[in-house]
N, C-alpha and C positions, 0 to 999 in steps of 0.2 A: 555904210558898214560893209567892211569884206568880209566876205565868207570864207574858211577855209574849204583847201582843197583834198579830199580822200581818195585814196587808191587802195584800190583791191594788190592784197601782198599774198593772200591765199584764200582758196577754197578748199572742205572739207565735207565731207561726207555726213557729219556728226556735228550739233553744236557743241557739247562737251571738247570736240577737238578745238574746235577753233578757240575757246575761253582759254583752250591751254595753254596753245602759242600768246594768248591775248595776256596772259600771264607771265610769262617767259619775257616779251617785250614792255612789261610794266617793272621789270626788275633792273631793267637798264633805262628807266625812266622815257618812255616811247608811247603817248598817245596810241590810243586804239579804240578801234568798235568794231561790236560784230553785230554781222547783218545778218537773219535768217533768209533761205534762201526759195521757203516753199512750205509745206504745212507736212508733215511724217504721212506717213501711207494707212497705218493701222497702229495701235499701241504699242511701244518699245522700241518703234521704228526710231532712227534717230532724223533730225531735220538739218537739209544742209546750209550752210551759214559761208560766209564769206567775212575774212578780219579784213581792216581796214585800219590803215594808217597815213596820218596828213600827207601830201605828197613831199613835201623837204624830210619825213625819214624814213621817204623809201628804200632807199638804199643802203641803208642801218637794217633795216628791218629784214630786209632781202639776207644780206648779208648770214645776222642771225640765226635765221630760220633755215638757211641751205643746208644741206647735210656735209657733214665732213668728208674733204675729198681721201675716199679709201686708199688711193695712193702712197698717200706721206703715210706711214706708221713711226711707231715709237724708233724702232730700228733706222729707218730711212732718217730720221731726225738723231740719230747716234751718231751715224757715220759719218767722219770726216769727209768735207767738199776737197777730194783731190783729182787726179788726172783717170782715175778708175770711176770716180763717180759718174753714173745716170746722169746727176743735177751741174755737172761743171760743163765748161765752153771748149775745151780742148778734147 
């Protein structure tokens, strides 16, 4: 029997966080687990966790979870690609 392989895609501070991306990747149909990372300090502390996803969607998963690059805005995605643009080769 093979076993699958997991990778760590993120840690968190909170397990509530990590359910949330665990959520987030369950919506685009993406295996996950979260692993607690330690036992909380004192009541209301939160416990930190690590998701985990097989390693063939890591890179789906990576992808998802990045933050948007602040760069492109709405604007920057308006303007024509011509000879004035940032984004063109001349």
């Amino acid at each position: 029997m093979v076993s699958e392989v997991w990778v760590t895609v993120r840690t968190t501070g909170t397990r509530w966080e990590a359910e949330w991306f665990q959520q987030l990747l369950a919506a685009h149909e993406i295996p996950t687990r979260v692993v607690s990372q330690g036992i909380a300090a004192h009541f209301g502390c939160g416990v930190p966790a690590a998701l985990q996803v097989r390693a063939t969607d890591r890179w789906t998963a990576l992808l998802l979870l990045s933050p948007i690059d602040e760069h492109l805005t709405d604007e920057h995605l308006e303007e024509p690609l011509d000879a004035t643009s940032e984004y063109s080769d001349g």
